[in-house]
C-alpha positions in Angstrom: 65.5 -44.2 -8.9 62.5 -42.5 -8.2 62.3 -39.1 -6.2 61.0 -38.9 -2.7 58.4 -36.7 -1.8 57.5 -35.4 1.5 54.0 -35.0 0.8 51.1 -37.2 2.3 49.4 -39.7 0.4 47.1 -38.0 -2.6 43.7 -39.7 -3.2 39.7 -38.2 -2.4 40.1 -35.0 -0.2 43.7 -35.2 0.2 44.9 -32.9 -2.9 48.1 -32.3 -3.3 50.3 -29.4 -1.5 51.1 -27.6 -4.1 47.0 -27.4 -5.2 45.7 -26.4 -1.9 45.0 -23.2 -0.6 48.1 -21.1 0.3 47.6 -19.2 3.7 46.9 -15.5 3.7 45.4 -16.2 0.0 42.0 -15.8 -0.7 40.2 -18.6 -2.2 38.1 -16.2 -4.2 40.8 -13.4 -5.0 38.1 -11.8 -7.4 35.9 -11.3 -4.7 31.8 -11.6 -5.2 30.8 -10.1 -8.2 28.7 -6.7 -7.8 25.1 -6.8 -8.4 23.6 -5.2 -11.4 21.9 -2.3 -10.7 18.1 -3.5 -10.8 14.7 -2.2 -11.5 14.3 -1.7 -8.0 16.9 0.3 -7.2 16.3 2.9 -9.9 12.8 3.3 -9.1 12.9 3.6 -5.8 15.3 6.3 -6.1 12.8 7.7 -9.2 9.7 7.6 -6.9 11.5 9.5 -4.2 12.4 12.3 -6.4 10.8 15.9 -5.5 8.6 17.5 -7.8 6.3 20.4 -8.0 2.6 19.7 -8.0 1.2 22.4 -10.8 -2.0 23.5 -9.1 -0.4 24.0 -5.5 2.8 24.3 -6.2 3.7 22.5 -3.3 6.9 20.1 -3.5 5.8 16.2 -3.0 7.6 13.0 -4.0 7.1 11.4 -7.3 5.3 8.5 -5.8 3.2 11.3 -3.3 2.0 12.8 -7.1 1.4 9.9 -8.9 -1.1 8.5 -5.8 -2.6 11.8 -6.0 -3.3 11.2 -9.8 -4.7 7.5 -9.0 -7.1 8.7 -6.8 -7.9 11.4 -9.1 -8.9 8.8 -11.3 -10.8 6.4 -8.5 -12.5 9.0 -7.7 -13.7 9.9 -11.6 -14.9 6.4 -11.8 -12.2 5.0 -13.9 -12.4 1.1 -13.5 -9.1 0.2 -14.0 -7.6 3.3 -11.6 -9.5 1.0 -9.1 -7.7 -1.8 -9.9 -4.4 -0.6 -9.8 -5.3 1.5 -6.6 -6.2 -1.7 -4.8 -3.4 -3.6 -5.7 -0.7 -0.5 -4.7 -2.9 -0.3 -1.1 -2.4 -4.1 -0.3 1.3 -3.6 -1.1 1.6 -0.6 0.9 -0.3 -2.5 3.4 2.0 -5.7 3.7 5.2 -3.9 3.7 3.7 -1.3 6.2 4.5 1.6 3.9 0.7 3.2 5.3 -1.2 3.2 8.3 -4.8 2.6 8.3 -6.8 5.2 10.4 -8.1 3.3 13.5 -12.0 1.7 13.8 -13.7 4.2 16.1 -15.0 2.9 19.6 -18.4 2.6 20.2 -17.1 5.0 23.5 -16.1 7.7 20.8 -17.0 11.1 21.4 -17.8 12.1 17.9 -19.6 9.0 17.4 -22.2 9.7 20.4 -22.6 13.3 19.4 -23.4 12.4 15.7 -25.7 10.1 16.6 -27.1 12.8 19.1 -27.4 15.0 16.6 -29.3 12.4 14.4 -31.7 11.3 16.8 -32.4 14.9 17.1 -32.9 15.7 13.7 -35.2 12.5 13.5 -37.5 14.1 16.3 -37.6 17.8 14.7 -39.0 16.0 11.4 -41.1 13.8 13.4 -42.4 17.3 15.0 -43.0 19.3 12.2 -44.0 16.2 9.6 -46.3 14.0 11.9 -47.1 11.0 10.0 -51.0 10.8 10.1 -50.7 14.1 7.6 -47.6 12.8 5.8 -49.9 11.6 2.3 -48.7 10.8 -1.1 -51.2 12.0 -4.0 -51.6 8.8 -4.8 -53.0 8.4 -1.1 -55.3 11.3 -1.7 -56.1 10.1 -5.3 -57.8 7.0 -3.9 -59.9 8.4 -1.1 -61.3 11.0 -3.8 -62.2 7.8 -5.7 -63.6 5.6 -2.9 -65.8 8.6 -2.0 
């Protein structure tokens, strides 16, 4: 005699009762496992460390001193400090970790007083250097010659 069982036919997607999930049970009872700590969690928390600049003694960030110390370089001339400065700006850039400083209008007040000032520094060297007596000595040189 064979036993009778009150379960519903087993075949695809119809496991058997005992093998499916029990209510109240997770299906994952280990849960997700935790994410290893990665590089950028460590150095994000190591680039927002304080420390003391030596010459001002002011306090900055990590990442605040090492910028200073790239453009330190950039602006010695070092190649590759231009490099890696162009590279962290176009980061900083896409995830909007800096502001550029907005394009002046043409509207601008210090824009139309500088160029106020320019025109007239242009006219007091026009008035004091006219150009009729403005001569190289190699200008003078040749009308000695020709004479």
């Amino acid at each position: 005699m064979m036993p009778e069982y009150d379960e519903a036919p087993i075949g695809y997607q119809s496991p058997p009762k005992r093998n499916q999930f029990r209510k109240g049970k997770s299906g994952n009872p280990r849960g997700r496992p935790r994410k290893a700590d990665g590089i950028e969690d460590n150095l994000s928390w190591l680039l927002a460390l304080p420390v003391r600049v030596s010459d001002t003694g002011e306090q900055v960030t990590m990442f605040s001193a090492l910028i200073r110390v790239l453009h330190r370089l950039v602006v010695n001339g070092d190649l590759q400090a231009m490099k890696l400065m162009e590279r962290v700006t176009k980061k900083a850039l896409k995830y909007n970790l800096i502001d550029l400083p907005p394009v002046p209008k043409e509207e601008d007040p210090l824009i139309t007083m500088s160029r106020a000032v320019h025109e007239a520094l242009e006219e007091e060297k026009r008035d004091l250097c006219p150009e009729e007596d403005i001569r190289t000595s190699t200008d003078q040189d040749w009308e000695h010659k020709d004479e």
